[in-house]
C-alpha positions in Angstrom: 10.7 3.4 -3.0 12.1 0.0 -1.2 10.6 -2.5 1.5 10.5 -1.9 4.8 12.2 -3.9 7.0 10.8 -3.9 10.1 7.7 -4.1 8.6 6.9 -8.0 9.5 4.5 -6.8 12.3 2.2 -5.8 9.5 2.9 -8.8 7.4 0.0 -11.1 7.0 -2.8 -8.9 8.9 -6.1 -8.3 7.1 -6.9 -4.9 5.7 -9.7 -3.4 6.7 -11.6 -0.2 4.4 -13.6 2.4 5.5 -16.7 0.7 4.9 -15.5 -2.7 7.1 -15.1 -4.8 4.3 -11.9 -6.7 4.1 -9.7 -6.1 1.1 -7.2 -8.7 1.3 -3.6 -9.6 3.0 -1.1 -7.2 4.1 1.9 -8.5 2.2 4.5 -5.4 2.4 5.4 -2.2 3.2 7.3 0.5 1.1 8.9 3.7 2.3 11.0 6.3 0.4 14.5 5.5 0.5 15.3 9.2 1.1 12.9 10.2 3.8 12.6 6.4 5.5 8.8 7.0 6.2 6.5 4.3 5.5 4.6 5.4 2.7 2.4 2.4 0.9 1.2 -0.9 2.3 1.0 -3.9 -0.6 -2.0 -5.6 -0.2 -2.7 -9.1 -2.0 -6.5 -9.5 -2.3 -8.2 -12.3 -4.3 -8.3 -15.9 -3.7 -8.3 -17.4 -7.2 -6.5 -14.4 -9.2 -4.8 -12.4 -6.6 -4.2 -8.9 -7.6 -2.0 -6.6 -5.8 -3.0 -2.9 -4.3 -0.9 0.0 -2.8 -2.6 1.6 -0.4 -1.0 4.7 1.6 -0.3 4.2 5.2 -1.4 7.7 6.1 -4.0 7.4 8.9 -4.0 3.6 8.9 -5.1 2.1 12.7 -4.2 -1.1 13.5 -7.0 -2.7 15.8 -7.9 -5.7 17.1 -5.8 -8.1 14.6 -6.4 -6.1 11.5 -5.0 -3.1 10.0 -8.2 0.0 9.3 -7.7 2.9 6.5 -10.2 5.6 5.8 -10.3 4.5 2.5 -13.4 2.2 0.7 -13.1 -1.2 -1.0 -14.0 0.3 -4.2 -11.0 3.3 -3.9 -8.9 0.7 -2.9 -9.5 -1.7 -5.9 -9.9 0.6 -8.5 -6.4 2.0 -7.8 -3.8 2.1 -10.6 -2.1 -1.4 -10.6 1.9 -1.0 -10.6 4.5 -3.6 -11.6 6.1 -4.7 -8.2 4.2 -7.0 -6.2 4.6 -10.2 -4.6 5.9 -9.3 -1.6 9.3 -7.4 -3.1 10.6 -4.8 -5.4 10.3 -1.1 -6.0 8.1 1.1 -7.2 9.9 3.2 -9.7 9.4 7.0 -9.4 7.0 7.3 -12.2 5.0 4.2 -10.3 5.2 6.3 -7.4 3.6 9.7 -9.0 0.8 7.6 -10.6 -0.3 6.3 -7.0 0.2 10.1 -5.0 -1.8 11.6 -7.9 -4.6 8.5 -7.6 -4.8 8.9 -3.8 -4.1 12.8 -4.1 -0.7 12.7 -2.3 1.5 15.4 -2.0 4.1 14.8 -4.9 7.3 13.5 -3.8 10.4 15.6 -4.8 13.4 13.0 -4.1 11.5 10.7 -6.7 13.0 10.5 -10.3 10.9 10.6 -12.9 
């Protein structure tokens, strides 16, 4: 799964959860390389240790400056922590599986294991 490129409309804006709290910084967006759909936004959250969260763009709303999901801080935060980040990479099929199975995904059957 690769970066987006026409994703720099997204880039910077706030993510919003279910439960209005602000998560952190939109820094990227990852879509399969076989299908070309969007399929996880990389979120930065975390002023003095930043982490990184992949949250799926299913159902995401963009509104009034800042991008919504129907998902809670908590969901968000507790998700399984991958090793791209920073704005770059890709998420390696086994990284992949481990976020659809977290955020109950369909699996995806171009990814390699």
């Amino acid at each position: 799964m690769s970066v987006m490129p026409e994703s720099a409309h997204l880039k910077g804006q706030p993510l919003v959860s279910s439960d209005g709290e602000t998560v952190g910084t939109i820094e990227d967006v990852y879509v399969d390389p076989g299908t070309g759909q969007a399929e996880f936004l990389e979120v930065k959250a975390g002023r003095f240790r930043p982490k990184v969260h992949f949250v799926p763009v299913a159902q995401m709303s963009a509104e009034g400056g800042a991008v919504k999901v129907p998902y809670d801080k908590a969901k968000i935060v507790e998700a399984p922590k991958v090793g791209v980040g920073a704005g770059g990479g890709e998420l390696t099929g086994t990284e992949e599986a481990t976020l659809r199975e977290y955020w109950a995904m369909p699996p995806q059957e171009s990814a390699p294991l």
